[in-house]
Structure formats: structure tokens, C-alpha cells
C-alpha positions as a printed Julia matrix, in Angstrom:
83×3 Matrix{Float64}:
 24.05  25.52  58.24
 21.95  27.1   56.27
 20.14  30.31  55.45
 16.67  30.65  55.7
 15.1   33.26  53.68
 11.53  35.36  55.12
  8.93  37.76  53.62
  9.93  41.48  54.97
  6.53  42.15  54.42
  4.6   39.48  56.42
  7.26  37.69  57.9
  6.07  34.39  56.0
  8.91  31.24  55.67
  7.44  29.9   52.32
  9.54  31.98  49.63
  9.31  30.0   46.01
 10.77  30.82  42.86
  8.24  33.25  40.73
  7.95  31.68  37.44
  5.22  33.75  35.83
  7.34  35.58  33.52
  8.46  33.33  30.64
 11.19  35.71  29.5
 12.78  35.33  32.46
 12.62  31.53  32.1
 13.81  31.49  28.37
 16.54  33.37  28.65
 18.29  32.23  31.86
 17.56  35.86  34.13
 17.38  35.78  37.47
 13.82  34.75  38.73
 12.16  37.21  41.23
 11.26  35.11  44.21
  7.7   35.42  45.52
  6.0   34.67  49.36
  3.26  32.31  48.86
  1.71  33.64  52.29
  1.15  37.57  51.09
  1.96  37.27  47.41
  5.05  39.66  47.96
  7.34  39.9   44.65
 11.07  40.39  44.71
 14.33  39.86  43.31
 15.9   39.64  47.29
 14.67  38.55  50.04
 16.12  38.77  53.92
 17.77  35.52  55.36
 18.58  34.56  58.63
 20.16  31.67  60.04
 18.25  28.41  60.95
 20.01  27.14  64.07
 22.15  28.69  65.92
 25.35  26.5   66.86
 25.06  25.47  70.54
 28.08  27.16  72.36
 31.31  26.04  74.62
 30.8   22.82  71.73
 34.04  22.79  69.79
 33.9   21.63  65.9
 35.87  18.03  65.39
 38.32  20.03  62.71
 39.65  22.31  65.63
 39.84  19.48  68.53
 41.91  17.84  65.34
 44.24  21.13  64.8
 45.11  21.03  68.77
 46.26  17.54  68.49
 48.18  18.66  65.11
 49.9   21.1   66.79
 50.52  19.45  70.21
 52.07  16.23  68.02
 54.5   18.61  66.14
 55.48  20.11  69.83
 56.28  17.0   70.57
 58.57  15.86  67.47
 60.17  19.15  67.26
 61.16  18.63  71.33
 62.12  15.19  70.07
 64.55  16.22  68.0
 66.33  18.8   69.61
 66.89  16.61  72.6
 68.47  13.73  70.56
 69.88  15.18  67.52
């Protein structure tokens, strides 16, 4: 997921590099970042997230971990009823 970055003047979605200033480019600054809706010029801009990740729905890397940790239960009760 990503962040999506908006104009805190207009509220426009279309924020683009500003590469008007040829020192900037030359020398490897950081490049003020411009709204192509009001013209607004900054060097930071507000995010906010695109999606929002639907809830109750699990990731696969934690239904993985339970399994993980429900195997070792199982192999540790293993062994101390057979060792």
C-alpha cells in the first residue's frame, strides 16, 4: 500500500516533481514538488493512504505464523510424551 500525496492548498491528486530550477537538478538537491491543479510549490506535501485494508481479512503471513506455532505445539507435545 501506498501513500498518496495531495495539494493542502486545493486538495488536487496530481503532485509532480518541480524541475524549474536547474541548480537543483545539477547538483542532486532535493526537488520541491509542485500541484499541477493550483500551481502550489513545496518541498512536502501531505499523504494519505490509498486503500484502506478491508477488515476481519487476515494477511497470508499471520494465517502462516498460527500454523507455525500450532505445528511446534504439536512436536514439543510429541516429544514429551515419548521421550
Amino acid at each position: 500500500m501506498t501513500d498518496r500525496l495531495f495539494c493542502p492548498r486545493c486538495g488536487g491528486r496530481e503532485i509532480v516533481n518541480d524541475w524549474s530550477n536547474p541548480f537543483a537538478v545539477n547538483y542532486g538537491a532535493p526537488l520541491p514538488r509542485k500541484c499541477r491543479s493550483c500551481g502550489y510549490r513545496s518541498m512536502i506535501f501531505p499523504a494519505e493512504p490509498d486503500e484502506e485494508e478491508p477488515k476481519g481479512r487476515r494477511r497470508p503471513h499471520e494465517e502462516m505464523t498460527q500454523y507455525l506455532v500450532l505445528i511446534a505445539l504439536v512436536a514439543a507435545a510429541l516429544y514429551l510424551a515419548f521421550r
